[in-house]
N, C-alpha and C positions, 0 to 999 in steps of 0.2 A: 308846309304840312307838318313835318318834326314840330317846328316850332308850336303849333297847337296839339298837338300829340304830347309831346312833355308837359305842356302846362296843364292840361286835364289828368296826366299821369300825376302831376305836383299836386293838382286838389284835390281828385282823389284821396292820395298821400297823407293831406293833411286832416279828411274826415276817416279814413282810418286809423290817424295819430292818436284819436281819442283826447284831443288837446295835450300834444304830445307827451302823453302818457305813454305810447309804445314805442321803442328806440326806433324798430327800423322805418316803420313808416315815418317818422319822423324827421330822420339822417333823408330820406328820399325825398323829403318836399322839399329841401335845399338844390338839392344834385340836381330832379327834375326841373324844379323851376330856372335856376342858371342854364341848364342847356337850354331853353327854353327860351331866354333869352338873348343867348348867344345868336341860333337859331335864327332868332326874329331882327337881330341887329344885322344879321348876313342877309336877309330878305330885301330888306332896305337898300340894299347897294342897287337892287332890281325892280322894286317897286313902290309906287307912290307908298309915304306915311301915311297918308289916312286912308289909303285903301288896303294897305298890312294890316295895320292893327286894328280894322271895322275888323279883318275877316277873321284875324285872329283871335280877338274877342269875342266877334261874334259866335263864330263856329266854335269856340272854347265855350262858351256858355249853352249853346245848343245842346254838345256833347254833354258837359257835364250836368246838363235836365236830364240828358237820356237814362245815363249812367245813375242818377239820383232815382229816377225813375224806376229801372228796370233791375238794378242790383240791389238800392237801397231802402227801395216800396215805397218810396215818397209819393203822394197821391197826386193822379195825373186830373187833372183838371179841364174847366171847359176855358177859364181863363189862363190859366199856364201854355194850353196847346194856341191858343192864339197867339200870345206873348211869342213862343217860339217860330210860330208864324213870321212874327213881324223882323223878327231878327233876321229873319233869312232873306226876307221881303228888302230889310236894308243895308244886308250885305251886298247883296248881286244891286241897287242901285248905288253904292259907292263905287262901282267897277263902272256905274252908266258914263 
């Protein structure tokens, strides 16, 4: 869970960089995304590779629709809410 926790903390980061334009968001999408990855490479001693990184990607993409959504008014869709549907739909069958 860190490990998708950091990496949606690192995108975030980097859409408030403003194309790093602004130092500290910017210093933060390095720092989040290495622990992030650290994180995810200590996951791995415990669980399958392709069911880490579905969930980690997945639920890192989830989160950050939400976050694009509800922080930054990105427009919620009837196609976006499905899309996120399915993601979730093919995280929990990678664990099948």
């Amino acid at each position: 869970m860190l490990a998708i926790l950091l990496e949606v903390a690192g995108t975030t980061s980097m859409k408030l960089s403003d194309g790093f334009s602004r130092l500290t968001p910017s210093v933060l999408i390095f720092i989040f995304y290495s622990l992030s990855f650290i994180f995810l490479s200590l996951s791995l001693k415990r669980l399958e590779l392709g069911f880490a990184y579905a969930v980690w990607s997945g639920l890192g993409t989830l989160l950050v629709a939400l976050i694009g959504i509800l922080f930054f008014y990105e427009p919620f869709t009837f196609i976006k809410s499905i899309s996120l549907i399915l993601i979730i739909i093919g995280v929990v069958g990678m664990h099948a």
